[in-house]
ZASEFI-612328 format. One record per residue (C-alpha): residue number from 1; residue in three letters; z, y, x. Coordinates in nm, 4 decimals. Layout:
PT   pos   code          Z          Y          X
PT   NUM    ALA          Z          Y          X
...
END
This chain:
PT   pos   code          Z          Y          X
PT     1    UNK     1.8252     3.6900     0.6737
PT     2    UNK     1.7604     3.3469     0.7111
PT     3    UNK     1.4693     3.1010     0.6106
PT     4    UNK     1.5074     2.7353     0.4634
PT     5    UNK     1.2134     2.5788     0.4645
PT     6    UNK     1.3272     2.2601     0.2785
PT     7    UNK     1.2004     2.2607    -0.0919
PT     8    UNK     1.5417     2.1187    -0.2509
PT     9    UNK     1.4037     1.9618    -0.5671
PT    10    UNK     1.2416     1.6326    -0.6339
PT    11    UNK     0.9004     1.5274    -0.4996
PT    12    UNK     0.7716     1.2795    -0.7692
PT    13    UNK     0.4483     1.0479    -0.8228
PT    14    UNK     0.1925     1.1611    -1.1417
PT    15    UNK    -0.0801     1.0023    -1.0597
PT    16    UNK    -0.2226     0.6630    -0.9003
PT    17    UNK    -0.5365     0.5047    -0.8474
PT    18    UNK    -0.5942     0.1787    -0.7387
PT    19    UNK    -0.8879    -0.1128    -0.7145
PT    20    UNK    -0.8958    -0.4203    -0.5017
PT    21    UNK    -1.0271    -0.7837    -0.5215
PT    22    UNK    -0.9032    -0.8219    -0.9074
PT    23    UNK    -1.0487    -0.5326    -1.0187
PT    24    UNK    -1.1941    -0.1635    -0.9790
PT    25    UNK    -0.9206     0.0025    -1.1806
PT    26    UNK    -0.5554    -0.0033    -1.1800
PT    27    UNK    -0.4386    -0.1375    -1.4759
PT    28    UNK    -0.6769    -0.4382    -1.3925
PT    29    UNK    -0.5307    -0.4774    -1.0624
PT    30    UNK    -0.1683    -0.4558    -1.2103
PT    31    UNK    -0.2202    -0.7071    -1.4244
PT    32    UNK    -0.3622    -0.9515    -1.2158
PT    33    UNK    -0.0733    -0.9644    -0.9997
PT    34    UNK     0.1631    -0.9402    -1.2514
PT    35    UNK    -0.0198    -1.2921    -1.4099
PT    36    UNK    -0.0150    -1.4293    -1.0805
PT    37    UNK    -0.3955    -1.4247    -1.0062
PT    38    UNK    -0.6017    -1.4251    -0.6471
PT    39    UNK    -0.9479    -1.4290    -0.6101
PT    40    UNK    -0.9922    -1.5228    -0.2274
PT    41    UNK    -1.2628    -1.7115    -0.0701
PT    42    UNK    -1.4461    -1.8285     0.2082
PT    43    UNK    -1.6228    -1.5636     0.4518
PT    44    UNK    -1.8160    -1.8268     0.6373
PT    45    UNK    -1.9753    -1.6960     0.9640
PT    46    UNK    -1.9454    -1.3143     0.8529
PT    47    UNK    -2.2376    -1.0899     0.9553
PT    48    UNK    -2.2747    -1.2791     1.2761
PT    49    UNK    -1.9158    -1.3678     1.3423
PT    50    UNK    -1.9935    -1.7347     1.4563
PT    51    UNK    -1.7756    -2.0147     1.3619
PT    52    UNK    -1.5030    -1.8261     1.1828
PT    53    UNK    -1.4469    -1.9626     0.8212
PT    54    UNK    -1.2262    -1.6925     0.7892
PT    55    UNK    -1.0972    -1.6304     0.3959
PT    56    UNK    -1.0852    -1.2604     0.2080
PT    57    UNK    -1.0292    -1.1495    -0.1094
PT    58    UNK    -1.2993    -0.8266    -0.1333
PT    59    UNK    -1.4148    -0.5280    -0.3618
PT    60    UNK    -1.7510    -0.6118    -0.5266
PT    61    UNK    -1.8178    -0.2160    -0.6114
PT    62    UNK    -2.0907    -0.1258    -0.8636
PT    63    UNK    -2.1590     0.2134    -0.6980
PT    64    UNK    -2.1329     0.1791    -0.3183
PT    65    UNK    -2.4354     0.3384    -0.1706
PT    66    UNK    -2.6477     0.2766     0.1081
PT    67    UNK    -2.5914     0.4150     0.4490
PT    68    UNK    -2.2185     0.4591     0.3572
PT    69    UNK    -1.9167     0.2872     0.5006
PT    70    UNK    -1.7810     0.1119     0.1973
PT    71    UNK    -1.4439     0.2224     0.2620
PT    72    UNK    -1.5441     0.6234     0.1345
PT    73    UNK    -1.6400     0.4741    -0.2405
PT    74    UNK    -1.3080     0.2893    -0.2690
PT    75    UNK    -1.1708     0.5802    -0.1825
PT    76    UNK    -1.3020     0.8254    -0.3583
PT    77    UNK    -1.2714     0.6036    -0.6618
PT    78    UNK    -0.9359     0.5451    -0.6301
PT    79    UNK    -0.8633     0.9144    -0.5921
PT    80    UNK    -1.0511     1.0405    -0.9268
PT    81    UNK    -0.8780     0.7692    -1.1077
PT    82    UNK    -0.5245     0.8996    -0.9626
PT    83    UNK    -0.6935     1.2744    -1.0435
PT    84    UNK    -0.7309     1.1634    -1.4125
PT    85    UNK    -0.4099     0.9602    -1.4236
PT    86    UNK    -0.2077     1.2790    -1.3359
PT    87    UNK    -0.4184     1.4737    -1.6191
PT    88    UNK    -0.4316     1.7060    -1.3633
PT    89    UNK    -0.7060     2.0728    -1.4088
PT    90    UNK    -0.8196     2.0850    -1.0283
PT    91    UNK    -0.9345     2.4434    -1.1144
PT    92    UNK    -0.5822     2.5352    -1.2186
PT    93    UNK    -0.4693     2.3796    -0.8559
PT    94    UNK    -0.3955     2.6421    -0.5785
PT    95    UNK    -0.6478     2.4613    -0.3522
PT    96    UNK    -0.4317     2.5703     0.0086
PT    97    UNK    -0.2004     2.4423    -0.1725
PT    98    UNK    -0.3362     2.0915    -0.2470
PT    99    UNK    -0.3285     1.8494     0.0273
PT   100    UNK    -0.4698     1.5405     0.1331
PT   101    UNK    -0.2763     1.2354     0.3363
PT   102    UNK    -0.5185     0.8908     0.3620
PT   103    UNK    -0.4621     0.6392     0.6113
PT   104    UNK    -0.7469     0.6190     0.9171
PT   105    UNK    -0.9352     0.3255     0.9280
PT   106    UNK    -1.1041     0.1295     1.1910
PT   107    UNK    -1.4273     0.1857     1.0701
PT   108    UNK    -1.7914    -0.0003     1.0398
PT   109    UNK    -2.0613    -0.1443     1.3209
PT   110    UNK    -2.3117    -0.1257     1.1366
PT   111    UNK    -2.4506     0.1996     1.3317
PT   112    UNK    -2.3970     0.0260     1.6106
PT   113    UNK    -2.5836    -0.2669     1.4886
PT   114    UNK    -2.8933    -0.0521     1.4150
PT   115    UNK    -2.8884     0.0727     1.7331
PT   116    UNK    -2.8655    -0.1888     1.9090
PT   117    UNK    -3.1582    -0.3199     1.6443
PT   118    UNK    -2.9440    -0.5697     1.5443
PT   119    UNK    -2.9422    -0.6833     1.1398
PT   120    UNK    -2.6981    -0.4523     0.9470
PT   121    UNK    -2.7141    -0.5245     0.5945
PT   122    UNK    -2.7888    -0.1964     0.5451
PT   123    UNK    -3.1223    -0.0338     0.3626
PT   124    UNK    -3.0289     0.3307     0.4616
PT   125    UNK    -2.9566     0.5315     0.7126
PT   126    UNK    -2.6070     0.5104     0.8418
PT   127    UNK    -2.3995     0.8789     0.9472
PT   128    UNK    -2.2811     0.7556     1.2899
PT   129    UNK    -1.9474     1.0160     1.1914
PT   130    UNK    -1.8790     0.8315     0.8663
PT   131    UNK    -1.9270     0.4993     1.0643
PT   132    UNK    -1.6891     0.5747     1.3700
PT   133    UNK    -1.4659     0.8429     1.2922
PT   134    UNK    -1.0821     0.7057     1.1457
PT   135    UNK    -1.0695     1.0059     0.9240
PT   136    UNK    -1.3984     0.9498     0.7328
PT   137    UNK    -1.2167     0.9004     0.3837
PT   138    UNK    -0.9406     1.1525     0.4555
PT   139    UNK    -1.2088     1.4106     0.5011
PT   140    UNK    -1.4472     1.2780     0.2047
PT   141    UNK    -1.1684     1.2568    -0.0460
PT   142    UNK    -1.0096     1.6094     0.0646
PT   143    UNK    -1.3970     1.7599     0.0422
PT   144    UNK    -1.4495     1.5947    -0.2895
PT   145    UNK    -1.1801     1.7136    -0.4614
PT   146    UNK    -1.0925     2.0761    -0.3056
PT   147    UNK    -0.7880     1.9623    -0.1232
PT   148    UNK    -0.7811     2.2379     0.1520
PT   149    UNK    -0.4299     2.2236     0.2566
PT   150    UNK    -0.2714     2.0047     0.4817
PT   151    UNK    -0.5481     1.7546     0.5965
PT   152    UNK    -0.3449     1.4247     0.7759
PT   153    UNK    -0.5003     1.1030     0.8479
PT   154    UNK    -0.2538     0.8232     1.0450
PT   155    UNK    -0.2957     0.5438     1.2129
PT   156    UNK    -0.0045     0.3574     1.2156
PT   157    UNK    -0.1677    -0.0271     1.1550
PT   158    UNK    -0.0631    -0.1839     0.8445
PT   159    UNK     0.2058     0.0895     0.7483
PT   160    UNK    -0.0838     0.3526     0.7911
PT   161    UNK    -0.1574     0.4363     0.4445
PT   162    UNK     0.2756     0.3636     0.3269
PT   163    UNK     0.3349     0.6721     0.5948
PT   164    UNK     0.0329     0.8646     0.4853
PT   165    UNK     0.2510     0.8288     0.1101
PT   166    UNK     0.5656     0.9430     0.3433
PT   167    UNK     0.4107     1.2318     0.5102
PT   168    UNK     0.2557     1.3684     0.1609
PT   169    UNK     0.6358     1.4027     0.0162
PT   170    UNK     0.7414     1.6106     0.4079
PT   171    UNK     0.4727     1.8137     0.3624
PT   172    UNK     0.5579     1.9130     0.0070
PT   173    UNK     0.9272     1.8855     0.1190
PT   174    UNK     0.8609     2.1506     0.4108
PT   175    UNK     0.6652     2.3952     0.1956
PT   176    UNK     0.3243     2.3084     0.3103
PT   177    UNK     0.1870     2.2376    -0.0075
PT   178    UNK     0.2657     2.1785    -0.3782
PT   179    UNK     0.0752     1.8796    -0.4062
PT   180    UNK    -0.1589     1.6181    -0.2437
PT   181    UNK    -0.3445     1.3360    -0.2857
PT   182    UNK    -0.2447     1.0368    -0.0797
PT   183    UNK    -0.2930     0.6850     0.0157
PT   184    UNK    -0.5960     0.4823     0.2117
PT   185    UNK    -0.8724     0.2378     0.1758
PT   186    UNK    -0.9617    -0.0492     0.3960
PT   187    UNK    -1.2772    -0.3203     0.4040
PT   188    UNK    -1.3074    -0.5938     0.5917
PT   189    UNK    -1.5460    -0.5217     0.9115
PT   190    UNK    -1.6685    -0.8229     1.0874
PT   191    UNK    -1.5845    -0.6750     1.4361
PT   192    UNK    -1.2205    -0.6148     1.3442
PT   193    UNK    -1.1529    -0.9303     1.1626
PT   194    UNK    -1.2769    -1.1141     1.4789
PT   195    UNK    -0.9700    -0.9667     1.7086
PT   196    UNK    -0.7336    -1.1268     1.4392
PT   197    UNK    -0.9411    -1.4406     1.4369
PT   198    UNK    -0.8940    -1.4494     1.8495
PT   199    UNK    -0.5270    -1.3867     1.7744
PT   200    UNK    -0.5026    -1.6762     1.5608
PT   201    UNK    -0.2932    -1.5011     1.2861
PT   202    UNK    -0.5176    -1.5873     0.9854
PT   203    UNK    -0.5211    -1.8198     0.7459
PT   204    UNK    -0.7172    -2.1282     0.6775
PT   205    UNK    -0.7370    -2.3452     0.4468
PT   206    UNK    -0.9738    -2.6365     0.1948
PT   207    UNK    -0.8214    -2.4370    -0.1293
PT   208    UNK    -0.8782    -2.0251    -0.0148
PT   209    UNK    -0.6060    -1.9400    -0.3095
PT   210    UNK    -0.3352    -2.1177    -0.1477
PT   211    UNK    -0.4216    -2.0039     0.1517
PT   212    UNK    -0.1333    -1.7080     0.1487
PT   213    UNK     0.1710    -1.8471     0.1443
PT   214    UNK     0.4382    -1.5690     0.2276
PT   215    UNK     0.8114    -1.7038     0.2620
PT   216    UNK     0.6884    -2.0331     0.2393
PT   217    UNK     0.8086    -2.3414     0.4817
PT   218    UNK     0.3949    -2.4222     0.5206
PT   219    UNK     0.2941    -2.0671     0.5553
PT   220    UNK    -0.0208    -2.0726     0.8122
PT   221    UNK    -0.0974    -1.6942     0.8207
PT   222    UNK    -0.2384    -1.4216     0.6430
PT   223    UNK    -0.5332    -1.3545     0.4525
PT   224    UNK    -0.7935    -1.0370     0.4623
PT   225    UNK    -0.8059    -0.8243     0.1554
PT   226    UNK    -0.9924    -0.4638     0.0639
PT   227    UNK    -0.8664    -0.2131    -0.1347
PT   228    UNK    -0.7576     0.1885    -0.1929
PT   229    UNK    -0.4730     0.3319    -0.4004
PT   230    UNK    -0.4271     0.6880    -0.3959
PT   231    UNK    -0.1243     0.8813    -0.5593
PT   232    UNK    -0.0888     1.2464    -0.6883
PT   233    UNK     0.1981     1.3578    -0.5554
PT   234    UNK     0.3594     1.6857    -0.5967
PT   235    UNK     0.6929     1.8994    -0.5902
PT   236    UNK     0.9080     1.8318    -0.9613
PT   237    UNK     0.8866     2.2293    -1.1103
PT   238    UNK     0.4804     2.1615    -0.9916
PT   239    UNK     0.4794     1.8683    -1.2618
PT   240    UNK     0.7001     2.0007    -1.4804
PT   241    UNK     0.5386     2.3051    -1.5111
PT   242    UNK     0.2213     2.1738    -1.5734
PT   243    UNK     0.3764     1.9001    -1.8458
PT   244    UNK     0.2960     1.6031    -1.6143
PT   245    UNK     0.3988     1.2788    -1.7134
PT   246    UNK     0.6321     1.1344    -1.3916
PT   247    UNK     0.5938     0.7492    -1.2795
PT   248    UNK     0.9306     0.7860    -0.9944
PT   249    UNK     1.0994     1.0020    -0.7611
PT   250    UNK     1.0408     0.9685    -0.3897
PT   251    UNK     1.3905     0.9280    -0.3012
PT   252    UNK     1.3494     0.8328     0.0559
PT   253    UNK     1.0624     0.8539     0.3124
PT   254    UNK     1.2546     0.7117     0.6561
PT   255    UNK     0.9909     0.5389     0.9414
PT   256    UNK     1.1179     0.3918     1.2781
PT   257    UNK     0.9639     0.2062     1.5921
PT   258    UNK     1.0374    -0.0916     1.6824
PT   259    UNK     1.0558    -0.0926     2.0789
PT   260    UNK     0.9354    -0.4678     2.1292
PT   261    UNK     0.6011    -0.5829     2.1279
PT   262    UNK     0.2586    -0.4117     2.0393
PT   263    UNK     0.2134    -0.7746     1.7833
PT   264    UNK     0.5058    -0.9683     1.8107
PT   265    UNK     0.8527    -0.8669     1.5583
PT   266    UNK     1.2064    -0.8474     1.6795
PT   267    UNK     1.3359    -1.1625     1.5587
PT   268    UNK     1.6933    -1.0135     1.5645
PT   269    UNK     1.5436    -0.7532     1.3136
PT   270    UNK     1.7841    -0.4700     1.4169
PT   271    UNK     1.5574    -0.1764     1.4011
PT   272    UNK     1.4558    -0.3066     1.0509
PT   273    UNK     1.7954    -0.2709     0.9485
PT   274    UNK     1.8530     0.0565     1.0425
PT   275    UNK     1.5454     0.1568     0.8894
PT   276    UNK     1.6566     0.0163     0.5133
PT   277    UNK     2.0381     0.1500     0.6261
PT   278    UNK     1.8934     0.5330     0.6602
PT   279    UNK     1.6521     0.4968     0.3458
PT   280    UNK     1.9646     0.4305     0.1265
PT   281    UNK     2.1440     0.6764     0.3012
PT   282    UNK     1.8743     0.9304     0.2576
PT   283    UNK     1.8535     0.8054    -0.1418
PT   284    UNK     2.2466     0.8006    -0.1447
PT   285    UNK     2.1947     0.4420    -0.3058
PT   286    UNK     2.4148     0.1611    -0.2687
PT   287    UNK     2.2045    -0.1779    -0.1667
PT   288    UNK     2.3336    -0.3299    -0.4948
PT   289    UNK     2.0961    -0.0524    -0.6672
PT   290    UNK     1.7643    -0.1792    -0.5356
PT   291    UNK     1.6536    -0.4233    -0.8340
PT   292    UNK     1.3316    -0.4774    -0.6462
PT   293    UNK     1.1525    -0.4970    -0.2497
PT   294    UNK     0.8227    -0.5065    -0.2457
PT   295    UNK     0.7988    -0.6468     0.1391
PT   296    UNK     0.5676    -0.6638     0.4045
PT   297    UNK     0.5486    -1.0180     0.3522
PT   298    UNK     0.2169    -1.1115     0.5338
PT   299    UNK     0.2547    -1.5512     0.5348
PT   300    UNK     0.3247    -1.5546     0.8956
PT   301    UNK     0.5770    -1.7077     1.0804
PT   302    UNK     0.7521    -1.4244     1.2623
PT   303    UNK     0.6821    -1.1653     1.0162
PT   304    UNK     0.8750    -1.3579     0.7330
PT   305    UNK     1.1353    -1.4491     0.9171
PT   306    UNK     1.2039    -1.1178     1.0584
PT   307    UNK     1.1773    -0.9249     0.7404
PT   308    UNK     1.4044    -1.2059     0.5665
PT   309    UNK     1.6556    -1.1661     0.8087
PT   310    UNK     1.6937    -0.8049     0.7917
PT   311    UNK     1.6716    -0.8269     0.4671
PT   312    UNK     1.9579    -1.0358     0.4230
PT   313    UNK     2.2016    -0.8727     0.6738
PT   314    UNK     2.1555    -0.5195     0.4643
PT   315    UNK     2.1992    -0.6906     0.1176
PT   316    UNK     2.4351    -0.9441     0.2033
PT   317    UNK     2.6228    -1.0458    -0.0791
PT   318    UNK     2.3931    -0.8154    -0.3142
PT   319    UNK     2.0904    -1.0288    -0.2203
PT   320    UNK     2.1644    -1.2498    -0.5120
PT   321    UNK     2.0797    -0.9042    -0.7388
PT   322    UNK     1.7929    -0.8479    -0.5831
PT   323    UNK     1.3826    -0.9706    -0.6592
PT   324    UNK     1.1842    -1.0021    -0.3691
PT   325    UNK     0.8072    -1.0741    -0.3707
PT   326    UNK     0.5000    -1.0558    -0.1588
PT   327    UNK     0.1847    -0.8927    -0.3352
PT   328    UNK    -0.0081    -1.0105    -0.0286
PT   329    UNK    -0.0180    -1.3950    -0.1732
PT   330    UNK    -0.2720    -1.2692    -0.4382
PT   331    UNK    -0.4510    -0.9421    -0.2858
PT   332    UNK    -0.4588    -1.0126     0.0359
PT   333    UNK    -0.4074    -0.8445     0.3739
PT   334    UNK    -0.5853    -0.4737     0.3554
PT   335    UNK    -0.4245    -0.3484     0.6809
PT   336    UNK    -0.4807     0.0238     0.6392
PT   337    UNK    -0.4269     0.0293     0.2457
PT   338    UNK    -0.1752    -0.2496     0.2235
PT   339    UNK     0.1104    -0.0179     0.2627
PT   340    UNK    -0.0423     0.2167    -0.0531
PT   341    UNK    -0.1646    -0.0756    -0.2622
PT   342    UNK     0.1671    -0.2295    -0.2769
PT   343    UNK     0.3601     0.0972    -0.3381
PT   344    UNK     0.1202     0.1330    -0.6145
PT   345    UNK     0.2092    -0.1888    -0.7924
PT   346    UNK     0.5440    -0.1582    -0.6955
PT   347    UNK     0.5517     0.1995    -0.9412
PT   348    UNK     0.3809    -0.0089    -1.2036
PT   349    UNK     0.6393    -0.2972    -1.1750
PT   350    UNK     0.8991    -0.0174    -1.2156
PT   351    UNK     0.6802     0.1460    -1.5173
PT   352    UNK     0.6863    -0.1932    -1.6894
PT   353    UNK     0.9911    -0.3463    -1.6332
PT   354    UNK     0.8097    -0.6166    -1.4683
PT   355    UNK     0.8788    -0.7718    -1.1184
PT   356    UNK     0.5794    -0.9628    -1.0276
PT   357    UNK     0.5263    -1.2935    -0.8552
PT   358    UNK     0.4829    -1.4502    -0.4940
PT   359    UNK     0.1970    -1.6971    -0.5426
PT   360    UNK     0.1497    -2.0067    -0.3572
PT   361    UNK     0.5454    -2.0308    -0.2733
PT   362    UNK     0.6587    -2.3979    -0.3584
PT   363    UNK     0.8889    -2.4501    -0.0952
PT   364    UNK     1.0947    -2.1736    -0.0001
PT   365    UNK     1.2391    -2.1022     0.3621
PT   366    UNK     1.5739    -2.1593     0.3648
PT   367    UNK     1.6034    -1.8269     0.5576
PT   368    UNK     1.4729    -1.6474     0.3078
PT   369    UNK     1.8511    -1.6076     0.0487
PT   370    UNK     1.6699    -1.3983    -0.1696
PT   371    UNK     1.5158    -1.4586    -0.5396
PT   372    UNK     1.1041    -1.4348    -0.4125
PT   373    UNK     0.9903    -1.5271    -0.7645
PT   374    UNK     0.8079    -1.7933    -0.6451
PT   375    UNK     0.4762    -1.8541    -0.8843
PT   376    UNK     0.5935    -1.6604    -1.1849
PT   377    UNK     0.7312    -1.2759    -1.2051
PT   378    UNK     1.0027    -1.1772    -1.4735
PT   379    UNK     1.1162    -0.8656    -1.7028
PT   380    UNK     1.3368    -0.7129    -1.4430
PT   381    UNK     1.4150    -0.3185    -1.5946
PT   382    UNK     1.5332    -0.1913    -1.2575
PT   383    UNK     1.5872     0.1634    -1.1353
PT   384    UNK     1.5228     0.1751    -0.8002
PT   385    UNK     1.3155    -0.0043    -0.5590
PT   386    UNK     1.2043    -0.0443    -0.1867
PT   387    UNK     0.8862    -0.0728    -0.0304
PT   388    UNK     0.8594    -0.2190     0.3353
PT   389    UNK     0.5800    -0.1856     0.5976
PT   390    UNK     0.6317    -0.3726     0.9165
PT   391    UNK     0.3123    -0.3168     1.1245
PT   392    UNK     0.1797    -0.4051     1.4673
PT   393    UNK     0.2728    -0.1570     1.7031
PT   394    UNK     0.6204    -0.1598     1.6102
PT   395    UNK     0.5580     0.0644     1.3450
PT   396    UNK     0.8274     0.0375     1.0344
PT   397    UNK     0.8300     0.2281     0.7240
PT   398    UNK     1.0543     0.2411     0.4432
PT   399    UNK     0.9822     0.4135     0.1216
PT   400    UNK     1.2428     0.4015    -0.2192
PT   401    UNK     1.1157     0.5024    -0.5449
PT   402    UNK     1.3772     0.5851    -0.8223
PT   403    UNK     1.2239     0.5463    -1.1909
PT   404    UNK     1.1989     0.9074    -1.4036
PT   405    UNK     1.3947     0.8074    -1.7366
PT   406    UNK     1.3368     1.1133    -1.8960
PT   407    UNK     1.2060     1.0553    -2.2503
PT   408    UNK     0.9459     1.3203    -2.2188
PT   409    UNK     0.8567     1.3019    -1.9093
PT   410    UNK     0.8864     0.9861    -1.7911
PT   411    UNK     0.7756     0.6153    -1.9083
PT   412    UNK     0.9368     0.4446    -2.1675
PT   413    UNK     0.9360     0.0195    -2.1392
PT   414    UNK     0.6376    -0.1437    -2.2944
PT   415    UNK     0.8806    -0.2897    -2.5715
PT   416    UNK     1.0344     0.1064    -2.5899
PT   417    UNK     0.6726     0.2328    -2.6093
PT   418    UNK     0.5751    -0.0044    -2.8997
PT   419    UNK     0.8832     0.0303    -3.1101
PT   420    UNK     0.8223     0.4335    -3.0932
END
């Protein structure tokens, strides 16, 4: 007798959850990048950083609490409004079933700061644990909600929470679980945005909401953003039984490394293009099928032109077809979350018909073939799309979602949805 562990059906997306600098939900979010809006600005000298000038775009939460690391509320947020997204009965969940994927983090100093008797900011008493430890949201948002099967936290850099995402739709795929929550948070901590200032990779600039200029000939670097997105996922007879409503298919989950440089990209962008080559494999998609990429797209130098150019040599003389744009230019940089956030409006995009903008891109690098709907998005109904992370490290992730057209299950077009 033999044993197949691979669960041969569909893993799909129910649920998501999302806040950021635009707003503390997700439709608010959505919306603000699909009108093309930023809200960065200065972070002059933060908590003690001296001479930095540095520019974020960051959460203002109404219910963050003293004495905890700011990245557990986002979280936790994010992940009830996924919960309630999904309409999903966490008493009718098998909870070893139910597991939880978040992206690590690199934490807070603000423990360290009181211990040191240093100012903090902070009026309570800081948990050293939730402070230091990288799994501090995967563990609060798995405790919260009664996930107490598979319990993964990654830290992968800027693809962390995109292969957190990846690794939810394996473990469901392997027969770990039915279903998990997954995704990340990340906040800006003063310590951490000081190795990127020292790096010179960040942005400045007199106007902070042109600051991010991805694919742009004047791009200058990227900009610091916070946010969390978590998504219900779960196995297709899971939702169906259950009468979930479906936002996409996973239909590929492929990561790679990139043997080259713990910060610097492959200019040649070879291991990029094996990654996208094995995602359409594994999604048995042609590159003419992918309407949309949602790409890395950070606003500097070598990451745009490396992610252009393998973008390009895998779409070739598709790349016409194709809308390309960088959700970065109005949320921001969030590191751990980025990868999450953007799949998140990326599903929404798909959901609405709606490919949505790059901002601040008024003169286009000529390397860059593709349509980057510079300034404005457009009504774009397409089918498939592809998510990119390329993160320090060498770390490369790949993700394709496939929109669920099924009138009952699925969502109809916002001019479909009216008309009905």
């Amino acid at each position: 007798m033999t044993f197949d562990p691979i669960v041969r059906e569909p893993v799909v997306i129910t649920g998501i959850g999302m806040l950021a600098s635009l707003g503390l939900d997700r439709e608010t979010v959505w919306q603000g990048v699909r009108n093309g809006e930023s809200r960065f600005h200065v972070l002059s000298g933060i908590r003690g950083i001296e001479e930095t000038d540095m520019i974020g775009a960051t959460v203002d939460l109404d219910d963050e609490l003293p004495g905890r690391i700011k990245i557990l509320p986002m979280c936790e947020r994010a992940a009830a409004e996924a919960i309630e997204d999904a309409d999903l009965d966490l008493k009718a969940v098998d909870a070893y079933r139910f597991g939880c994927m978040m992206s690590g983090h690199v934490g807070d100093f603000r423990w360290v700061d009181q211990q040191l008797g240093l100012p903090s900011g902070d009026t309570g008493e800081v948990n050293w644990a939730e402070y230091l430890f990288p799994a501090a949201s995967c563990n609060a948002v798995a405790s919260k909600f009664g996930a107490f099967g598979p319990r993964l936290c990654y830290s992968t850099a800027c693809a962390s929470s995109l292969i957190s995402v990846m690794s939810a739709a394996r473990a469901i795929r392997d027969g770990q679980c039915d279903i998990a929550l997954a995704g990340g948070g990340d906040a800006i901590d003063p310590v951490f945005a000081a190795g990127f200032n020292r790096m010179r990779v960040l942005a400045k600039d007199d106007d902070p909401n042109r600051a991010c200029r991805p694919f742009d000939r004047s791009r200058k670097g990227f900009v610091f953003g916070e946010g969390a997105a978590v998504f219900v996922v779960e196995r297709l007879g899971h939702a169906l039984r259950r009468g979930a409503r479906i936002y996409a298919a996973i239909s590929a989950t492929k990561s790679l490394a990139q043997a080259h440089h713990i910060t610097s990209i492959d200019a040649e962008s070879d291991a990029l293009v094996h990654l996208i080559k094995l995602a359409l494999e594994e999604s048995n998609l042609s590159a003419g099928d992918v309407g949309y990429i949602n790409a890395h797209g950070t606003g500097t130098e070598q990451n745009d032109a490396a992610e252009a150019a393998g973008i390009c040599r895998i779409f070739g003389s598709d790349i016409d077809k194709t809308c390309v744009s960088a959700t970065k230019s109005s949320l921001g940089h969030m590191i751990n979350a980025a990868g999450a956030v953007e799949l998140a409006i990326t599903a929404l995009a798909m959901r609405d018909g709606f490919a949505p903008p790059t901002l601040n891109l008024t003169d286009p690098d000529p390397a860059c073939k593709f349509d980057c709907l510079p300034l404005y998005g457009r009504v774009n109904q397409f089918q498939h799309a592809l998510k990119l992370s390329l993160a320090f490290g060498g770390h490369l992730a790949a993700v394709v979602l496939s929109r669920w057209n099924d009138a009952e299950m699925g969502y109809a077009y916002p001019e479909i949805r009216k008309a009905a």
